[in-house]
C-alpha positions in Angstrom: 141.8 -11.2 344.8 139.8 -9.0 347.7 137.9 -6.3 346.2 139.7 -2.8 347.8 137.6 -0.5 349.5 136.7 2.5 348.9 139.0 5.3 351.3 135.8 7.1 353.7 136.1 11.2 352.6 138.0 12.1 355.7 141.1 9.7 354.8 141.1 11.8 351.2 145.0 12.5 350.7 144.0 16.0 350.1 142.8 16.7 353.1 146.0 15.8 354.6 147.4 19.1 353.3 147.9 22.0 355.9 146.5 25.5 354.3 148.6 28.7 355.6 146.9 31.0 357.9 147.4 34.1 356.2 145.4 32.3 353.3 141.9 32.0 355.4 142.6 36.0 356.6 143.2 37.3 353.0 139.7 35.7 351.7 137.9 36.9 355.0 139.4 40.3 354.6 138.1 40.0 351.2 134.7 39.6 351.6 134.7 42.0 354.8 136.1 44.9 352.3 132.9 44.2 349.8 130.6 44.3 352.4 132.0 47.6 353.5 131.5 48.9 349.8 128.3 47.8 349.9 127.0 49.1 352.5 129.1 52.6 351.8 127.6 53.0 348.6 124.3 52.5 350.1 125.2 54.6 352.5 126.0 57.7 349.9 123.3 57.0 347.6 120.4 56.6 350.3 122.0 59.6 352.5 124.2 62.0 350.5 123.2 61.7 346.4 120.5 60.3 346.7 119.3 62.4 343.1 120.4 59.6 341.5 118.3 56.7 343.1 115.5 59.6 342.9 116.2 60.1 338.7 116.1 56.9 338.0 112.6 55.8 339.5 110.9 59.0 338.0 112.2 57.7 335.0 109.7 54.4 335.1 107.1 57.1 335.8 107.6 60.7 335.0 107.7 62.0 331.8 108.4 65.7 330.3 106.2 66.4 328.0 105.8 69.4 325.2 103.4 71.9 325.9 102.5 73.8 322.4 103.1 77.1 321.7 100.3 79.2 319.4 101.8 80.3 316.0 100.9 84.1 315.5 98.1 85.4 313.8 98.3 87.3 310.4 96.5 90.3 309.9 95.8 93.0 307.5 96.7 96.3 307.6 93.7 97.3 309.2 93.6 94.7 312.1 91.6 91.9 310.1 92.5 88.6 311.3 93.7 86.2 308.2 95.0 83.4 309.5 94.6 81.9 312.9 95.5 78.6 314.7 91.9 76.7 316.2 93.2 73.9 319.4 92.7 70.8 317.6 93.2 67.0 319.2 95.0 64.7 317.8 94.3 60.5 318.5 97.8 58.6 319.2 98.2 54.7 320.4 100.8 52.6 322.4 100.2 49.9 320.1 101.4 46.8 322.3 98.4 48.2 325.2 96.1 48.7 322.4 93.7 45.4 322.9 90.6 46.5 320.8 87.3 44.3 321.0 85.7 44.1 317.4 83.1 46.2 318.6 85.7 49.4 320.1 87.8 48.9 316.9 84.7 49.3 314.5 83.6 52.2 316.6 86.8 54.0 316.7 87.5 53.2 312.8 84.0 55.2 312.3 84.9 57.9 314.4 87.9 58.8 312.6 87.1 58.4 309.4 88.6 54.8 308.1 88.2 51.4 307.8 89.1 49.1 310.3 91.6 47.1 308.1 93.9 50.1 308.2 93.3 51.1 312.2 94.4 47.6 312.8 97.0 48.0 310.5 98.6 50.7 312.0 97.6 49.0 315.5 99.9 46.4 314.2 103.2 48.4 313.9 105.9 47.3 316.3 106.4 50.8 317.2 105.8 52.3 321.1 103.8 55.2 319.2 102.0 55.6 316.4 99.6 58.5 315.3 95.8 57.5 314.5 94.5 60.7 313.3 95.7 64.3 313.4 94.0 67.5 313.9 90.7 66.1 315.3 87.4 68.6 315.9 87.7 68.8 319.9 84.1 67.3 319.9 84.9 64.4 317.7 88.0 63.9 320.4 85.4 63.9 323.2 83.8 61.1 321.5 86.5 58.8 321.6 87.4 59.5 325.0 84.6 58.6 326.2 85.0 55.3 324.6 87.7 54.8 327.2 89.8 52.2 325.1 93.3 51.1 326.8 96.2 52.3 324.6 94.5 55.2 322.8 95.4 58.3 324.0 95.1 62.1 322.7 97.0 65.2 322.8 96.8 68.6 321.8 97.9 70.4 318.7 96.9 73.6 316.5 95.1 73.8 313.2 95.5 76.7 310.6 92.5 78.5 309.6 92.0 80.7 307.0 89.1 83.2 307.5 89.3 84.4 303.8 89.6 81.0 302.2 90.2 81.5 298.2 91.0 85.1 298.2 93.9 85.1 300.1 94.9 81.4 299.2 98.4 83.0 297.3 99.4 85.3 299.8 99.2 83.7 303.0 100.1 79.7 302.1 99.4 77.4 304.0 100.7 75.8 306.8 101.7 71.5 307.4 100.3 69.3 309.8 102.6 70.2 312.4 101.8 74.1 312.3 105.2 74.9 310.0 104.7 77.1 307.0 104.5 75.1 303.6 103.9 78.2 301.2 103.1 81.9 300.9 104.4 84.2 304.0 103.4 81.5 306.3 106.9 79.9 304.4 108.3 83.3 304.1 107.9 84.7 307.5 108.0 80.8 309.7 110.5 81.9 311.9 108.9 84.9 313.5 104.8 83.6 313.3 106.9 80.3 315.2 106.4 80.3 319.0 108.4 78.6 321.8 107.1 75.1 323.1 107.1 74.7 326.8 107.4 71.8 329.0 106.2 70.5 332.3 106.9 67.6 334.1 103.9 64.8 334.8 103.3 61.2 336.4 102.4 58.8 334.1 100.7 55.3 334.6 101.9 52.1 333.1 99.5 52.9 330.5 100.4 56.2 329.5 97.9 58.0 331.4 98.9 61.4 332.9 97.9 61.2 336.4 99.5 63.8 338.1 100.9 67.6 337.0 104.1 68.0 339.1 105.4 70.8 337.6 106.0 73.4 334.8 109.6 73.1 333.5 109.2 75.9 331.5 106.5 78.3 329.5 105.7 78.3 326.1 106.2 81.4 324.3 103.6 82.1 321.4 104.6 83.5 318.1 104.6 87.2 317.1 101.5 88.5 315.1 102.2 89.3 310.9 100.9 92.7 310.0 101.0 92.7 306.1 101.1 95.7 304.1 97.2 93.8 302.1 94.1 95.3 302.5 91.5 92.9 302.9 88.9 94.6 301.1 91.0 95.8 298.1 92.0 92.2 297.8 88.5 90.9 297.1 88.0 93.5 294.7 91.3 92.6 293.0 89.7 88.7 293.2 86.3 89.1 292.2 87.8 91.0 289.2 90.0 88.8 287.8 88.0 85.9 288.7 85.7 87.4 286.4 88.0 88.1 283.3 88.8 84.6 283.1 85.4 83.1 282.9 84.3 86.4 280.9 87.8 85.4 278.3 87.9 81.4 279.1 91.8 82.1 280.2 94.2 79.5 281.4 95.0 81.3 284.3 95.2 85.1 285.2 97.1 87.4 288.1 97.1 90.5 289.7 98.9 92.6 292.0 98.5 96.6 293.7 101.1 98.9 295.0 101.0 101.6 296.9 102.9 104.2 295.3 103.6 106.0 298.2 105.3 103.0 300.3 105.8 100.5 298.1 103.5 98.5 300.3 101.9 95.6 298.4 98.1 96.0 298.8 96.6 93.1 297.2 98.2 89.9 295.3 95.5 87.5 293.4 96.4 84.2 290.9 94.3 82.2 289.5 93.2 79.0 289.4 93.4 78.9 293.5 92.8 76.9 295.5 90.9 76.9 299.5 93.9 76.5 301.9 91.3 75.3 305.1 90.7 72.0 302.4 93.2 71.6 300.6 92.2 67.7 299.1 92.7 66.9 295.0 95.1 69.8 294.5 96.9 70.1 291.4 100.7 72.6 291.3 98.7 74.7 288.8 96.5 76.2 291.4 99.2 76.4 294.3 101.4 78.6 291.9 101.7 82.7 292.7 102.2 83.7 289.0 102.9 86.9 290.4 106.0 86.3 291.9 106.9 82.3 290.1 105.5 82.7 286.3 107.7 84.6 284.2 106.3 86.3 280.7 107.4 88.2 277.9 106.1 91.6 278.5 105.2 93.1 274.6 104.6 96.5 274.5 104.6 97.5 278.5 108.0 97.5 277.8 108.2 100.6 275.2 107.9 103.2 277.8 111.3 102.4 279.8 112.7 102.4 276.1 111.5 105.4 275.2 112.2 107.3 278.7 115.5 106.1 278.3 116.1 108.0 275.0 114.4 110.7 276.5 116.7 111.4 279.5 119.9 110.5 277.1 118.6 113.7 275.3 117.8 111.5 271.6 114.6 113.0 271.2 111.9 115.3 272.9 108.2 113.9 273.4 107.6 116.1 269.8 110.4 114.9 267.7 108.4 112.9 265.0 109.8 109.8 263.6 109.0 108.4 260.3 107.7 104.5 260.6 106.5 104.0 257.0 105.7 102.0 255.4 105.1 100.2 258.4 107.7 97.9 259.1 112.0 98.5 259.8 114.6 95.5 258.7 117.6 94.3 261.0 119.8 92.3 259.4 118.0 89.7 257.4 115.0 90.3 260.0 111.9 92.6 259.6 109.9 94.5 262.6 106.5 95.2 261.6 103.2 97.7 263.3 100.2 96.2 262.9 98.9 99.4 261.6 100.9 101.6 259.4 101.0 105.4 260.9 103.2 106.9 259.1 105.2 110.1 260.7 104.8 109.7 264.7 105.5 112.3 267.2 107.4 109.8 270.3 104.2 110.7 272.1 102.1 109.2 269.5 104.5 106.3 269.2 104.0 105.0 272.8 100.0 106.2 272.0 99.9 104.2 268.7 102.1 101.4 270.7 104.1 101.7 267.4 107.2 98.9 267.0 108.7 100.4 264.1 108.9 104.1 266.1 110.6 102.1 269.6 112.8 100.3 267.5 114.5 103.5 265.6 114.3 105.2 269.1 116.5 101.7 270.2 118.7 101.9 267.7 120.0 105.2 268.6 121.2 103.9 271.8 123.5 101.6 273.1 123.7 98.1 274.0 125.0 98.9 277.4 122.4 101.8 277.9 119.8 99.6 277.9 121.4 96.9 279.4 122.2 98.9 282.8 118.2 100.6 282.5 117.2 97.3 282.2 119.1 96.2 285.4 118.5 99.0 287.1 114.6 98.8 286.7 114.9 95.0 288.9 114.7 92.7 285.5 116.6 90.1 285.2 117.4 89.6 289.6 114.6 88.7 292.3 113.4 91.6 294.1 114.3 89.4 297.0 110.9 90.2 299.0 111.5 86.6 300.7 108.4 84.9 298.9 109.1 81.3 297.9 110.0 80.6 294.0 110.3 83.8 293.2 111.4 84.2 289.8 114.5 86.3 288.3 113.4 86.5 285.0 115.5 86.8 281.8 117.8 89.0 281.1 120.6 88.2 278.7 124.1 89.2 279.4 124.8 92.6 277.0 128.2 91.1 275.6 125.4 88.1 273.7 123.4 90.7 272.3 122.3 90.8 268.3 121.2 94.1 266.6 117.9 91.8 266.3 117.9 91.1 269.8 118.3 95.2 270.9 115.6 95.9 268.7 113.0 93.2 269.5 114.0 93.9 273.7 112.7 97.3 273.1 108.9 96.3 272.5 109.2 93.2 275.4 110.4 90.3 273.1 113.8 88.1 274.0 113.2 89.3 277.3 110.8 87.7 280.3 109.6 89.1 283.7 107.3 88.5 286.7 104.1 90.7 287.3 106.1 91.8 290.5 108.7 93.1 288.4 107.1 95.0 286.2 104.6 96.3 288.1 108.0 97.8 290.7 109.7 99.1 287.5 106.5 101.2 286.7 107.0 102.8 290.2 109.6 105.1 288.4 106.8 106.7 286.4 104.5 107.5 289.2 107.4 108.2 291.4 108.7 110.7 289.4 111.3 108.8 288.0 112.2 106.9 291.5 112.3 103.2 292.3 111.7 102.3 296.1 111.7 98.5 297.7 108.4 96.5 297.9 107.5 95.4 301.2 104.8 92.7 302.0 104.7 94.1 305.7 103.1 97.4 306.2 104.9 100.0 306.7 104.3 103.4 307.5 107.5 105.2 305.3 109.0 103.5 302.5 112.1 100.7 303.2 114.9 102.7 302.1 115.5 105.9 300.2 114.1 105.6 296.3 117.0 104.8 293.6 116.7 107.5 290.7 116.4 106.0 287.3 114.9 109.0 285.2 115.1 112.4 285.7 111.9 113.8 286.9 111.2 115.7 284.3 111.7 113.0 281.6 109.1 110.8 284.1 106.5 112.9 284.2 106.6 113.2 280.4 106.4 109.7 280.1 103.2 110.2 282.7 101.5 112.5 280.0 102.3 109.8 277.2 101.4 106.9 279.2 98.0 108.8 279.9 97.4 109.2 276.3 97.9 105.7 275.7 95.3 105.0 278.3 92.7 107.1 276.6 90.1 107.6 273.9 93.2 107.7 271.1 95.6 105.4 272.4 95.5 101.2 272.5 93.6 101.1 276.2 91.0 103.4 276.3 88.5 100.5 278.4 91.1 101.3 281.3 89.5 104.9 281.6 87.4 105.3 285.1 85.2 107.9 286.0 86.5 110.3 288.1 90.1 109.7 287.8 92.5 110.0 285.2 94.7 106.7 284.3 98.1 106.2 282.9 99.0 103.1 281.6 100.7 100.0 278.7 99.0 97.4 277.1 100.8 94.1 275.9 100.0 91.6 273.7 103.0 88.9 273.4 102.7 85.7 271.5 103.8 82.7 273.7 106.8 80.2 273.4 106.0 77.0 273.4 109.2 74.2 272.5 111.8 77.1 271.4 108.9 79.0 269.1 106.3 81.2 268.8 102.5 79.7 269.0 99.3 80.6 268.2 98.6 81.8 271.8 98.4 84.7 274.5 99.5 86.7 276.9 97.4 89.5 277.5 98.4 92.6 280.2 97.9 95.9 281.1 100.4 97.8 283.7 99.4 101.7 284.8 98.6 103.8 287.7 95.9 106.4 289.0 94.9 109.4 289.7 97.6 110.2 286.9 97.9 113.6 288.4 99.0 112.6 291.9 99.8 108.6 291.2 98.5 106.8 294.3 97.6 103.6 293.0 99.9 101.0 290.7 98.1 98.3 289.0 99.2 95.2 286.7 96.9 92.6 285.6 97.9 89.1 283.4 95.4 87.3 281.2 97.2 83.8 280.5 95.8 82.4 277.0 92.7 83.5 276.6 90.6 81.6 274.4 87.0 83.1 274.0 87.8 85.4 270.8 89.9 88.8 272.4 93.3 88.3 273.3 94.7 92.1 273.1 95.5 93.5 276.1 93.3 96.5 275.5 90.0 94.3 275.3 91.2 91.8 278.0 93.2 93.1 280.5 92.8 96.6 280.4 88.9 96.1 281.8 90.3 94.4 284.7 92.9 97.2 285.7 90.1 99.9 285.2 87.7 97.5 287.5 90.4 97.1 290.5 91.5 100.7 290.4 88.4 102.3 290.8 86.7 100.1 293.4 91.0 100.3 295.4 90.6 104.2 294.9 87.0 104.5 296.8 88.2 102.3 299.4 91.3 104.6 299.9 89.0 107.5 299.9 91.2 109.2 297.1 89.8 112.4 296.0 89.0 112.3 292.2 91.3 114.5 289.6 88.5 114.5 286.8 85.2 115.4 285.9 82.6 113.2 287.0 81.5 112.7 283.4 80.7 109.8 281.1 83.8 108.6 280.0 84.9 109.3 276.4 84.6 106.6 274.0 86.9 105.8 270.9 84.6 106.0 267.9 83.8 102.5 265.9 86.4 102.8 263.7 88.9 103.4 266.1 87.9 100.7 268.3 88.4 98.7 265.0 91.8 100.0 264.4 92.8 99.7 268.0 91.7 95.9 267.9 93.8 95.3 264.5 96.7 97.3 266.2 96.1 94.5 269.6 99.0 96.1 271.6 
């Protein structure tokens, strides 16, 4: 058979079929409408909103960037500056444009401090950014721009610095990398020290190279200055002091605080171990603690005089009733209280001279649970005094429906119950206040908070002024507390330490009072923690340091003196002996 050919392409059957008219003008139409959308749209974005074509390229190359605000400065009350922020640089990289020669990347390494295994490490992120070294000296920055390596850019930040280093270390804090409070007011007052970052508008090359300042979007606003209620020089007195006592006593770790009785106004706050907040490397929590407002302690015997103003103002006895503590010691229950000392009849002013526990605890016993319960409360024990300082401690005070007869009786002389230095040196404030307690204030102030809340009468204060005074002098448990010029009021306490639910062989040693005790200006508590070189009463240990601050904080003050300018009056030998046995 004849092979068919193949049909050429214009005799294709399909070809044969008739399309409609309407069919061509449809598709024409078509495309004639999209071209008009087309070129309307271009039309509108290219002549009537054309932000959008205008956003979108300053997208590829302008940038709004933060400009810093400065954090506020604290200062003293007098004006001293304590902490600053110092412009600082800090080294950043676009890690994809960061091609480093072996040579740059050794350089660079050395200039900030590393080894080159970890700059390439972080150089090896898939990140866009990633930081190289914060808050660089602006010299050491200079340095490695100059290098002029592609990827690594800078920009600027602020650095905390601490003029007084050590001996402000607890009050102030410290602040983070990134200029935000960590501890201490800088934690407690962030919000207000905080500025405002600005922001203005640049040009940026593919590289990340600002090469043009368009505009300013908006201003930074700095952060308001800190005025604190401290005075500087008090402060270093308070420091070098305690500082002293512990090396002098081989303590675990020691605090002070001063008020001013006046205001309330906190004049100096010390801890120790501390620490240097401008290098703050190898720290351990021990020295980053503020035992004056986060370590709680029982208080011993500084806790007899609230006792014993208490059954003073409920009328129980008058400063001469005498109450018999012989032979020494008092049983509750299946419990017995003992003095260290047997005294035999006390007048209540000898008791709180004497520091006797058998004389507190009758004077206890007389009143109620709920008495002391609501003194106790009302004095700040037992609730924060809400001053806005980080970890400040409540303390312990037991709910009075739990309370034992035992438990009455050994609250009375500052057992079963704990506090901070902050609290008890407040609660003295009702002494030297004639019986009122005002609100603390770290700020200064020039008039106190708020009105003073009445806890004693004033007559029953200033009695317990007198007895307090005797306490501090040649007869009493403190007489290393006297100063030359003035005349002191003050407690000792001695309280053992509780260690896994019991007692142990170690210390706290404190002394709480206030001078000139005529006209109390000055209120000062000090806090020997475990003293291990021989002397652990508060009279030997801690009453030194109170005499040492006081004096020194009085001069400063330029208080005038409300005693002879004599040599003080020493205890005899024997009393200093019986004094040491009594260790209250």
């Amino acid at each position: 058979m004849r092979k068919q050919r193949p049909l050429p392409f214009n005799h294709n059957p399909l070809l044969k079929n008739v399309l409609p008219a309407w069919r061509s003008r449809l598709v024409m139409s078509a495309l004639l409408a999209c071209l008009l959308a087309l070129v309307g749209r271009a039309l509108y974005l290219q002549g009537v909103n054309n932000e959008f074509l205008q956003a979108k390229g300053e997208s590829r190359y302008a940038r709004a960037i933060e400009v810093p605000a400065t954090r506020g400065r604290v200062i003293d009350r007098h004006g001293d500056v304590l902490a600053i922020s110092t412009p600082v640089r800090s080294i950043w990289a676009i890690p994809s444009d960061a091609r480093l020669s072996p040579a740059d990347g050794r350089k660079l390494a050395e200039l900030l401090e590393t080894s080159v295994e970890e700059l390439n490490g972080r150089l090896a992120t898939s990140h866009d950014f990633v930081y190289l070294k914060r808050q660089l000296s602006p010299e050491l920055a200079q340095e490695i721009a100059a290098l002029k390596l592609p990827g690594i850019h800078q920009q600027q930040e602020y650095r905390r610095y601490y003029p007084g280093g050590e001996v402000m270390a607890h009050v102030l804090g410290f602040t983070g990398v990134d200029d935000k409070g960590q501890e201490g007011v800088e934690l407690a007052f962030d919000k207000l020290l905080t500025g405002t970052p600005g922001a203005r508008r640049v040009i940026r090359d593919r590289r990340g190279q600002v090469v043009e300042d368009v505009e300013a979007i908006r201003p930074p606003h700095d952060g308001q200055d800190l005025v604190l209620a401290m005075d500087a020089k008090i402060q270093y007195l308070a420091y070098s002091a305690l500082n002293q006592a512990m090396q002098t006593h081989k303590a675990k770790a020691g605090a002070a605080v001063v008020l001013d009785v006046r205001t309330g106004e906190v004049l100096a706050l010390v801890n120790a171990p501390t620490y240097n907040p401008n290098n703050r490397t190898n720290l351990s929590g021990a020295q980053l603690r503020n035992r004056v407002f986060t370590d709680t302690y029982e208080p011993g015997s500084t806790m007899k005089p609230f006792v014993v103003g208490l059954a003073l103002d409920r009328g129980k006895v008058e400063p001469t009733t005498v109450i018999d503590t012989a032979p020494g010691r008092v049983s509750i229950g299946r419990a017995t209280i003992s003095d260290s000392h047997r005294h035999g009849a006390l007048t209540v002013m000898e008791v709180i001279q004497k520091s006797s526990n058998v004389g507190t605890v009758k004077m206890a016993m007389n009143l109620t649970p709920e008495e002391m319960w609501r003194m106790f409360n009302e004095l700040g024990f037992g609730t924060p005094l809400d001053l806005g300082f980080p970890g400040e401690a409540s303390g312990r005070l037991r709910p009075v429906k739990t309370w034992k007869p035992i438990e009455q009786a050994t609250m009375s002389f500052g057992h079963g119950i704990s506090v901070s230095l902050i609290q008890m040196a407040h609660a003295y404030l009702a002494f030297a206040r004639d019986g009122e307690l005002l609100p603390l204030s770290l700020t200064r102030v020039d008039i106190p908070l708020a009105a003073g809340k009445r806890v004693y009468s004033v007559e029953t204060a200033r009695e317990m002024r007198y007895m307090l005074e005797l306490a501090a002098g040649p007869g009493g448990t403190a007489p290393r507390a006297q100063i030359r010029g003035y005349r002191v009021a003050g407690k000792t306490g001695t309280a053992h330490k509780i260690e896994g639910g019991r007692y142990a062989n170690k210390y706290v040693s404190s002394f709480v009072g206030f001078a000139p005790a005529s006209d109390p200006r000055l209120i000062v508590a000090v806090m020997i923690d475990e003293p291990s070189a021989g002397q652990y009463f508060g009279g030997t240990v801690a009453a030194p340091v109170f005499a040492q601050i006081t004096e020194g904080a009085l001069r400063v003050l330029g208080v005038a003196p409300d005693a002879p300018l004599v040599p003080l009056q020493v205890a005899s030998k024997a009393e200093q002996a019986r004094t040491a046995r009594r260790g209250m």
